[in-house]
C-alpha positions in Angstrom: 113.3 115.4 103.7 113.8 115.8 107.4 113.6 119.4 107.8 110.5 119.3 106.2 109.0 116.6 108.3 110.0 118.2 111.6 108.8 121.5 110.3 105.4 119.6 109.3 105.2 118.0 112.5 105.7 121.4 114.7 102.9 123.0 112.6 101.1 119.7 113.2 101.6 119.8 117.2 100.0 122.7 117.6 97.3 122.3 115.3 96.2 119.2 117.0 96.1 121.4 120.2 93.8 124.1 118.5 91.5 121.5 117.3 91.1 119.6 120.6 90.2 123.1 122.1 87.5 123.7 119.7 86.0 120.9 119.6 86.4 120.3 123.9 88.0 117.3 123.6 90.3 116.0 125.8 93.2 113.4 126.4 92.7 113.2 130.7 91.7 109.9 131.8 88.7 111.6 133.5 85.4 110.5 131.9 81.9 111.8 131.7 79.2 110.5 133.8 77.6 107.5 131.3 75.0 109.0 128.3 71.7 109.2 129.3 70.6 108.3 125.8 69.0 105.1 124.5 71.3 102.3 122.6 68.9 103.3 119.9 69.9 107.3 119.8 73.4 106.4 120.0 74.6 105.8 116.2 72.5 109.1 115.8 75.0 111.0 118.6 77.7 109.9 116.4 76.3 110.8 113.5 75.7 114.0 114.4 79.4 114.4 115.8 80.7 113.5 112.6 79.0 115.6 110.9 80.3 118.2 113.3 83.9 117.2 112.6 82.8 117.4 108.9 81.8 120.9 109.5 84.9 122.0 111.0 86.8 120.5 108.0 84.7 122.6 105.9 85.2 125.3 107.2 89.1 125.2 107.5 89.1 124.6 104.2 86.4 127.4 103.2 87.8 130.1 105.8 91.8 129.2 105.8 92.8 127.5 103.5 91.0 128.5 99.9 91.6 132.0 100.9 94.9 131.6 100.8 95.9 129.3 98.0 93.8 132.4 96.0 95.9 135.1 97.6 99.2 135.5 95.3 101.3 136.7 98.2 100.4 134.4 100.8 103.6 132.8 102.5 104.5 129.2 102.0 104.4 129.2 106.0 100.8 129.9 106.0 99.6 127.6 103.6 101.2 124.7 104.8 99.9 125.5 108.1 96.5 125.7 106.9 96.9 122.7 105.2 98.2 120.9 107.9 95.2 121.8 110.0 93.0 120.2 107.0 94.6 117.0 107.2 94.5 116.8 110.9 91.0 117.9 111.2 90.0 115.1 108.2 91.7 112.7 110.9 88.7 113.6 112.9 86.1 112.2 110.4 88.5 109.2 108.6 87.0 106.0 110.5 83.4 106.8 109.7 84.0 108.5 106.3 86.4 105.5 105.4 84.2 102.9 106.8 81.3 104.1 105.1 81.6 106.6 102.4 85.4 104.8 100.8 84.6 105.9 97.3 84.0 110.0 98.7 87.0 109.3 100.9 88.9 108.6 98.1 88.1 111.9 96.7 89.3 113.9 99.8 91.9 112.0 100.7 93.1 109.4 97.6 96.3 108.3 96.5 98.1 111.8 94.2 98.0 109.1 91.2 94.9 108.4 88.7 92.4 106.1 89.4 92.5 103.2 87.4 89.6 101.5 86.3 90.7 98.6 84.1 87.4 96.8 83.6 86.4 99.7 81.7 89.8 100.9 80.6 89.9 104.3 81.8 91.7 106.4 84.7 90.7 109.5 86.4 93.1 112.2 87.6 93.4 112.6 91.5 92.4 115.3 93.5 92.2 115.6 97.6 94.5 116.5 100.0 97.0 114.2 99.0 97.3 116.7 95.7 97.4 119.6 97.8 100.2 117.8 99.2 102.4 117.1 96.3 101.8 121.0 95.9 103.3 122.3 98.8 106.0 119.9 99.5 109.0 119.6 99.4 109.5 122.5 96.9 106.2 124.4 95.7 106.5 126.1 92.7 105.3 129.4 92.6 104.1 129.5 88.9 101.9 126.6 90.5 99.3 128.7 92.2 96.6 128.4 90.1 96.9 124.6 89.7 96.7 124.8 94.0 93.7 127.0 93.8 91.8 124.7 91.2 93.3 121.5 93.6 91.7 123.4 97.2 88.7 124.3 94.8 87.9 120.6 93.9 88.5 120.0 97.7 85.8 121.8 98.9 83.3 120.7 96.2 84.2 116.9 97.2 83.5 118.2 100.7 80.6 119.0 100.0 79.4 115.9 98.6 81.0 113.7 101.6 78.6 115.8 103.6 75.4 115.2 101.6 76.1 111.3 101.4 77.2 111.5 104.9 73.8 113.2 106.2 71.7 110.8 104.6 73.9 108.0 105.9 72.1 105.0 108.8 74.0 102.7 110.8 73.8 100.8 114.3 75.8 100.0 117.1 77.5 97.4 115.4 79.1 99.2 112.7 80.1 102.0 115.7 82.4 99.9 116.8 83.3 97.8 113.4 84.2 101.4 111.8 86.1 102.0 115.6 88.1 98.8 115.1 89.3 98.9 111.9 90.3 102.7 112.0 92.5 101.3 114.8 94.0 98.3 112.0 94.3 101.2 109.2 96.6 103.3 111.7 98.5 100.4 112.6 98.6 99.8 108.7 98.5 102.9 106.7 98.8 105.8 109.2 102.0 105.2 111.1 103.8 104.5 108.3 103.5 107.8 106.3 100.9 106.2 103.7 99.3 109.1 103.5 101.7 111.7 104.3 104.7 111.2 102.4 105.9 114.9 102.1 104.7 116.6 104.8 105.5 113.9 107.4 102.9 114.5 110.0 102.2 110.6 110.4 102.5 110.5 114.0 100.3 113.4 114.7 98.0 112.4 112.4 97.4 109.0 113.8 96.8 110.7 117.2 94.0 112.9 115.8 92.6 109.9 114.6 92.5 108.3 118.0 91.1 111.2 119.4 88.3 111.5 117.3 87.5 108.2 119.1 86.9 109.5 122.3 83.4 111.3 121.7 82.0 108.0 120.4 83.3 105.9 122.9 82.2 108.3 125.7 78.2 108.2 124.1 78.7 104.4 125.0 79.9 104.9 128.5 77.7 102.1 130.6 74.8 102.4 132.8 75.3 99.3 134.0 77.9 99.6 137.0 79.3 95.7 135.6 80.5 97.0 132.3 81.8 100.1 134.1 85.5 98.5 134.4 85.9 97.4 131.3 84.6 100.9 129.5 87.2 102.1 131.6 90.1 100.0 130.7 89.0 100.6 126.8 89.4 104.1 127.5 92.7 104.0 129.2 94.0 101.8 127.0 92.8 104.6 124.1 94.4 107.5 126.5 97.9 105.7 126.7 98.0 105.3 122.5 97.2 109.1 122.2 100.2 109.5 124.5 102.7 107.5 123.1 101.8 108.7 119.7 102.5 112.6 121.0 106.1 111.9 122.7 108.6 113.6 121.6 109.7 111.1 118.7 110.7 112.4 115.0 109.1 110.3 112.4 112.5 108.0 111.8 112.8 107.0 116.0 109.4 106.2 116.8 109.0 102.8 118.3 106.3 101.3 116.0 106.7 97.7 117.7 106.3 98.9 120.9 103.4 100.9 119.7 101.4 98.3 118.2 102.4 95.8 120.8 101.6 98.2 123.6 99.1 99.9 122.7 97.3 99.5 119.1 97.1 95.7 119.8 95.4 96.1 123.3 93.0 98.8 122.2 91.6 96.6 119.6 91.5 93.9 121.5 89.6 96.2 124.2 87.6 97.8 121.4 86.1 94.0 121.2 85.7 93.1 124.5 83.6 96.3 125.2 81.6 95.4 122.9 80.5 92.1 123.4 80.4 92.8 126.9 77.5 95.5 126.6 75.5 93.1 124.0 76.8 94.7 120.5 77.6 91.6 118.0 80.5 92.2 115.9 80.0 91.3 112.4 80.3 87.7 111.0 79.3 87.5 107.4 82.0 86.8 105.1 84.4 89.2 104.9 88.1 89.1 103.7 89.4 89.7 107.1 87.4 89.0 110.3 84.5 91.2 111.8 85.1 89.8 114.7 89.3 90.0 115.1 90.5 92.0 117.9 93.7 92.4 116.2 95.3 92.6 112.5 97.6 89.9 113.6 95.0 87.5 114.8 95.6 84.1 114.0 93.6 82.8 111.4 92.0 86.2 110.9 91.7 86.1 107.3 89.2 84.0 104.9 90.8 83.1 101.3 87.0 82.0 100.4 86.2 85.6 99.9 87.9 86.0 96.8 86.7 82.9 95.4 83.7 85.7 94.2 80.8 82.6 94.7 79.8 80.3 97.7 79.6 77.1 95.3 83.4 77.5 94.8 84.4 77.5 98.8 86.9 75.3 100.5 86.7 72.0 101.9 89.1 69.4 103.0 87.5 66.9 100.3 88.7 69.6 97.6 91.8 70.6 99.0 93.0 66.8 99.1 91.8 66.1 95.3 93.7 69.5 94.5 96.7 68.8 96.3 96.4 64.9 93.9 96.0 67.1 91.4 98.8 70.1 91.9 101.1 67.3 91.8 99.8 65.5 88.4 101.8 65.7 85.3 98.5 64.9 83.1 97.5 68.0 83.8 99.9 69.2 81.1 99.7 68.4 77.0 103.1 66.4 77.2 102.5 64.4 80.5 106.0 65.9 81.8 105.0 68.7 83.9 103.1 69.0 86.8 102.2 72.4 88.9 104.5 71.7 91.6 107.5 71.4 88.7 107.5 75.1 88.6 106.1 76.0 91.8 108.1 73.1 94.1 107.0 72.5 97.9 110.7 72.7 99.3 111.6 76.2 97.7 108.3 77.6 99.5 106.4 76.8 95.9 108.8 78.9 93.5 111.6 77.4 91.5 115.0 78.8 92.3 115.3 80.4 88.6 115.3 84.0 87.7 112.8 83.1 84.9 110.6 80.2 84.5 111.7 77.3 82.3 109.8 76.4 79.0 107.9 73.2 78.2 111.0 73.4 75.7 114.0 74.3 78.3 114.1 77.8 77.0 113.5 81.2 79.0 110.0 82.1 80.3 108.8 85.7 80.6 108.8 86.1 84.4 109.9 84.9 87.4 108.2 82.2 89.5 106.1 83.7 92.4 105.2 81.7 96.2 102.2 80.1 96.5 102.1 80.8 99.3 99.5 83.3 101.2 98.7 83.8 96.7 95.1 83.2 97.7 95.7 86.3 99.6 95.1 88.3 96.6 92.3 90.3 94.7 94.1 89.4 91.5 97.0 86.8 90.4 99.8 86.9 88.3 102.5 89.6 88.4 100.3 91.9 85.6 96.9 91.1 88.1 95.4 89.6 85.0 93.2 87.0 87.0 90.9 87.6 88.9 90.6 84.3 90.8 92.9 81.3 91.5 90.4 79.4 89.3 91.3 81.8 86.2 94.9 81.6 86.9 95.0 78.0 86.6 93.0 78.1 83.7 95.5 80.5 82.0 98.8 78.5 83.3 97.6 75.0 82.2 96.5 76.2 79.0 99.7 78.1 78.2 101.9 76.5 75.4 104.7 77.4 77.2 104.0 76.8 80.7 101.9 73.6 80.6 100.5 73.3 76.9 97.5 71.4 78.2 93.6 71.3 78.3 91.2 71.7 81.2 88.1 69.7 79.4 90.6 67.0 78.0 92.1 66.3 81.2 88.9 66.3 82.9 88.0 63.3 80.8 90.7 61.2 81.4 90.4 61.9 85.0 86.5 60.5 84.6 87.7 56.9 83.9 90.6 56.9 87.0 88.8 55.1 90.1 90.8 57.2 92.7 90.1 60.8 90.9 86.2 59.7 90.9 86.0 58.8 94.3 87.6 62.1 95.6 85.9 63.9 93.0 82.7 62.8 94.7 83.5 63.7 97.9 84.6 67.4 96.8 81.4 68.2 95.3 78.8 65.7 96.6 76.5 68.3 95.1 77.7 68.0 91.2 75.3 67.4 88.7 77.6 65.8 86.3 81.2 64.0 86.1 84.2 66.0 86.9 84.7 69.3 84.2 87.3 71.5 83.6 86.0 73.9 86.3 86.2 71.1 88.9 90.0 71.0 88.5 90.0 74.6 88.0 88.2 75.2 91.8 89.8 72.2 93.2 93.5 73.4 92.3 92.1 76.9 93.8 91.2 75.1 97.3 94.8 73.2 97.6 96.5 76.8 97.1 94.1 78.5 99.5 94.9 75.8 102.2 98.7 77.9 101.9 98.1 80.5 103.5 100.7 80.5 106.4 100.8 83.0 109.0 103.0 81.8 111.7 106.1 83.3 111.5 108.5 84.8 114.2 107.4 87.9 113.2 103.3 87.2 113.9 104.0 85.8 117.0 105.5 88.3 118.2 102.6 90.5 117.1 100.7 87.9 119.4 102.6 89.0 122.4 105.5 86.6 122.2 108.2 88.7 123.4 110.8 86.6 122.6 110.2 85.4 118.8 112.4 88.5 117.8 115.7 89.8 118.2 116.8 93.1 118.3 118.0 93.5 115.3 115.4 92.3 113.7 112.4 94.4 115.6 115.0 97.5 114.3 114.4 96.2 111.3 110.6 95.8 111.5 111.0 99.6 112.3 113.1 100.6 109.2 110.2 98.4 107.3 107.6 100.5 108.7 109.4 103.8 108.8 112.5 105.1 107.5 112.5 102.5 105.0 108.5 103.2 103.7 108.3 99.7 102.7 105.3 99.2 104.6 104.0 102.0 102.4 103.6 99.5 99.5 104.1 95.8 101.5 100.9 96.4 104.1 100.9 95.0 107.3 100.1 92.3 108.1 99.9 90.6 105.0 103.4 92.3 103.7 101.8 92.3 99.8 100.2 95.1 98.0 96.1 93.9 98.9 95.0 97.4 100.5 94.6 97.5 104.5 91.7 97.4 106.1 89.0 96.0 104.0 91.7 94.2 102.0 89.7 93.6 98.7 92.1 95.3 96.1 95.4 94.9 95.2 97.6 97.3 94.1 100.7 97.5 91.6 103.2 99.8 91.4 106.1 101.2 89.1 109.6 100.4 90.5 111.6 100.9 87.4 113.7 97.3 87.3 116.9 97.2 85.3 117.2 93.8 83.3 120.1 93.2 85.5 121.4 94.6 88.7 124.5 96.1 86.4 122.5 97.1 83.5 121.9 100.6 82.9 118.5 99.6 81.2 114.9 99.8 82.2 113.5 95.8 81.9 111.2 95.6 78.7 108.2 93.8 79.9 105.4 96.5 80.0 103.7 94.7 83.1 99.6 95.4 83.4 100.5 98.0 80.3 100.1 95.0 78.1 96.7 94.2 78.9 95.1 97.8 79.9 96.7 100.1 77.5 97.0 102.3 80.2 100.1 104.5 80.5 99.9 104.5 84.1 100.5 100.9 84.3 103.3 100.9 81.8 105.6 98.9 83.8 103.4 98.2 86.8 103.6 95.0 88.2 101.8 93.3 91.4 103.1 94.2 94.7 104.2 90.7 95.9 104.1 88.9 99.4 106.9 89.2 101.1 106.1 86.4 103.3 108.7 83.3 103.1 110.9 86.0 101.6 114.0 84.2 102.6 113.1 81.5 100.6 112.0 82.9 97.4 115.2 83.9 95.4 115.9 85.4 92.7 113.5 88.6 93.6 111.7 91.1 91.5 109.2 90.0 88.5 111.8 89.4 85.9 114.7 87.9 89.0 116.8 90.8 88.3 118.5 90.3 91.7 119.9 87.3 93.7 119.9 88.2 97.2 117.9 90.7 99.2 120.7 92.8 99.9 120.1 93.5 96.4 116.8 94.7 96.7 117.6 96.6 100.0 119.9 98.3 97.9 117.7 99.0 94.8 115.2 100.5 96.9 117.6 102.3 99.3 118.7 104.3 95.7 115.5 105.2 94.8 114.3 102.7 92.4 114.9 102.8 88.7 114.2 106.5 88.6 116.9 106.9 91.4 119.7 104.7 89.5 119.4 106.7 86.5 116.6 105.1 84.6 114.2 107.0 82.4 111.2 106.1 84.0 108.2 108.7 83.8 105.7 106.5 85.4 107.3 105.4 88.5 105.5 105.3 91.3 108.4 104.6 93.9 109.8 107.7 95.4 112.8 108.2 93.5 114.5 109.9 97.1 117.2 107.8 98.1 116.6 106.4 101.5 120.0 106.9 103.6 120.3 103.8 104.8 123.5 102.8 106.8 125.0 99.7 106.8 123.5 98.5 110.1 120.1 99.2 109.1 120.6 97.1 105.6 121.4 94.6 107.8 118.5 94.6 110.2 116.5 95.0 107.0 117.1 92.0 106.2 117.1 90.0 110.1 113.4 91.4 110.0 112.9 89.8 106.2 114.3 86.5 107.3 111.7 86.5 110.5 109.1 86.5 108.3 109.9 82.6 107.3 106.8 80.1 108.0 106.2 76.9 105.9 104.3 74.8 108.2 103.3 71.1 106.8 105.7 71.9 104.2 106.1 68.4 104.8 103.1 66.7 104.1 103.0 68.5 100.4 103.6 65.7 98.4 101.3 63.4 98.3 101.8 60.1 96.3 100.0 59.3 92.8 98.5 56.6 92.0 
């Protein structure tokens, strides 16, 4: 896999160069002198340099590469140079096409697996460069020509409609800089991490294309005003020195990615937004899943649970976090009176329960393990098979299982109408209601106690937040094994570490790992995952990715606790998954390529796992009934 990455990266090197020529960019700290344009003409400069960039994808694709996927004899050499020059060129267009066009992104650019679509129960089979990809590396097959051709074919006809959207597309200065910003969090996220580049490996050079691209925007906003001068200068210095880091001489396996994001991806966001309030351009504040207005994806408090809630009346307040946290600890929210929410999901085992399955109403086996509750409001879907959409329907499903809780939202709602102490926090909660409390009362309330978990105050986030001594050495090595060699960052995003999608963070993915029943059982684990519910072959054995937050804490792993320790896991992945082992598993979407890793890097593996411990107030999480 390493030859082929440094062969991709060469190829990538000096394609980069070519397309900074023709399009007269350049990386030298010397600037322009300030546009002479009006703020109003200036989202209409960078349209019309997109649609440049767009142009000279186009034509790549029209004039290089097409001709050569159709020509038998071309040379794998040449195609994968053309190719390569496609993906950095698209590089050049990926924070405004992302920003505003994600569903024609997806088309040039999208995951090499079918889109799923399980509202309406259907998929549709991929297609973009990510295809194109799985065509040419590691081993093309030769009697796959024609299924190239059609791939580059579809390419340019989704091209083509990027560009029609994209020419009819408005914007201001705000989303300039919004689109600016978060192409910055998607290559701290997605990009350096070989998200989209599994095969070829031209990550790095990739991510430097990208930050290019942002020069020609940034220099149509260059200042008038001798005042804002400095500061337009130290954004574009700090955007110079990322470029450069991301070109040293570094294979894909030994780049620094701490360094970089601490050094350079961290302050050029945080630059990005200072600009830009400077010279009078609000950043966005309407509710969003992450911040408009963070500098930084490790900003403290940058995320708002609320969003998923999916309607304002359900939003969080203290009022409603206290009655859910009264109620999260109530056993009369179950049928027998026995069991409460925190019975399964207990405070001092960072809200899991220690067992490899849950436990019964009856004492017998459960189906799955016991996930955190912690960071779960985190989430664009709950339960391992994504089944809910909302904490509300989650807790809906849990309290009315027979097996889980064996209980009734409406019933419990009326015995908690004649209880002096439920009415009077009741009241508080929803000073607005219409009626006594009902079933979706408890439902939201629970919601609101679960949302107020999100933690994100580890070792690990300060030292995202320039605390350079909340890691150790091994375990920043190990932050860069997560990241790189080890591609679980691939699947866990940063900075969440679960599978909700970097940077608008409104899906959540699943994926196909291939779990044995046991860690020495030479059988795939029976439990179809979102298969049961969709039908879908895809998903046939596809379970949530899960936070990895309070990892350390959380044993026994994996969605049927298949393994007791992480070493464990490290090791299950470092094979290759189910598919890797031995498995039959034809859906898998883990690469089944074992990862190599020594013993020293398991270890710091891990070290970076443990950092990633906060339970703050953990404390204060049981309150007492009355």
């Amino acid at each position: 896999m390493l030859s082929f990455y440094t062969t991709g990266c060469h190829l990538a090197l000096a394609a980069l160069s070519s397309l900074l020529i023709l399009a007269g960019c350049s990386t030298s700290p010397s600037r322009p002198a300030a546009a002479d344009a009006t703020e109003t003409h200036r989202p209409a400069q960078v349209k019309a340099l997109v649609s440049a960039n767009l142009a000279r994808l186009t034509t790549l694709v029209d004039r290089e590469l097409l001709p050569l996927a159709t020509r038998p004899t071309t040379s794998i050499d040449s195609l994968r140079n053309a190719f390569v020059r496609c993906r950095l060129a698209y590089k050049r267009v990926e924070a405004f096409s992302e920003y505003f066009l994600p569903s024609s992104s997806r088309l040039v650019n999208g995951a090499p697996v079918p889109e799923i679509e399980v509202e309406e129960t259907r998929q549709f089979e991929a297609g973009g460069l990510q295809v194109i990809e799985t065509l040419l590396y590691p081993a093309p097959d030769v009697a796959g020509r024609r299924e190239l051709r059609e791939a580059v074919s579809q390419l340019r006809r989704q091209l083509r409609g990027l560009t029609d959207t994209w020419d009819v597309q408005e914007f201001t200065d705000s989303h300039v800089f919004d689109a600016l910003r978060q192409e910055t969090f998607r290559i701290v996220a997605l990009g350096i991490s070989g998200f989209d580049t599994p095969a070829v490996g031209t990550a790095l050079p990739e991510a430097a294309a990208a930050l290019v691209a942002m020069q020609g925007p940034l220099r149509l906003y260059a200042p008038a005003n001798a005042a804002h001068r400095p500061a337009h200068e130290l954004l574009c210095q700090q955007l110079d020195a990322a470029v450069a880091y991301l070109r040293q001489p570094a294979d894909f396996e030994r780049f620094d990615r701490y360094e970089f994001i601490t050094c350079h991806a961290n302050p050029l966001g945080r630059a990005l937004l200072a600009y830009q309030r400077q010279v009078g351009i609000a950043p966005f504040t309407e509710l969003r899943s992450f911040r408009g207005d963070a500098a930084t994806l490790f900003d403290s408090a940058a995320f708002n649970p609320d969003f998923y809630t999916g309607n304002a009346q359900w939003f969080t307040n203290s009022a409603k976090v206290a009655l859910g946290r009264k109620l999260f600890f109530d056993p009369n929210l179950s049928g027998t009176g026995t069991r409460s929410c925190a019975s399964c999901h207990q405070p001092s085992r960072a809200f899991t329960d220690g067992l490899a399955v849950n436990a019964t109403l009856s004492g017998s086996a459960a189906h799955r393990n016991t996930p955190t509750l912690y960071n779960a409001a985190l989430q664009a879907g709950q339960f391992y098979d994504l089944r809910a959409s909302t904490l509300e329907n989650q807790s809906l499903d849990v309290i009315g299982n027979r097996d889980e809780m064996h209980g009734s939202l409406p019933a419990a709602a009326v015995r908690f109408r004649k209880e002096p102490a439920y009415v009077a926090m009741f009241r508080q909660a929803f000073p607005q209601a219409e009626s006594e409390m009902e079933a979706v009362h408890i439902q939201n309330a629970l919601a609101a106690y679960e949302r107020n978990l999100v933690r994100m105050n580890s070792h690990f986030d300060q030292a995202m937040r320039d605390n350079t001594a909340a890691l150790s050495s091994s375990e920043i090595a190990g932050f860069n094994l997560f990241v790189g060699k080890g591609r679980c960052a691939t699947c866990h995003f940063l900075p969440l570490l679960n599978g909700t999608v970097p940077p608008n963070f409104t899906d959540s993915e699943a994926e196909v790992l291939g779990v044995p029943t046991t860690p020495a059982a030479h059988r795939l684990d029976s439990d179809l995952g979102r298969y049961a519910h969709t039908k879908l072959p895809s998903l046939r054995n596809a379970f949530k990715t899960p936070t990895l937050r309070n990892i350390a804490l959380t044993a026994p792993y994996m969605h049927n606790g298949a393994y007791q320790t992480l070493e464990q896991v490290v090791d299950f992945y470092n094979e290759g998954g189910g598919a890797g082992l031995g498995l039959s598993v034809p859906t898998q979407t883990l690469p089944a390529d074992k990862l190599h890793l020594t013993p020293t890097e398991k270890r710091n593996l891990v070290a970076f796992m443990q950092a990633l411990t906060d339970t703050t107030g953990v404390q204060h999480e049981r309150p007492q009934l009355q």
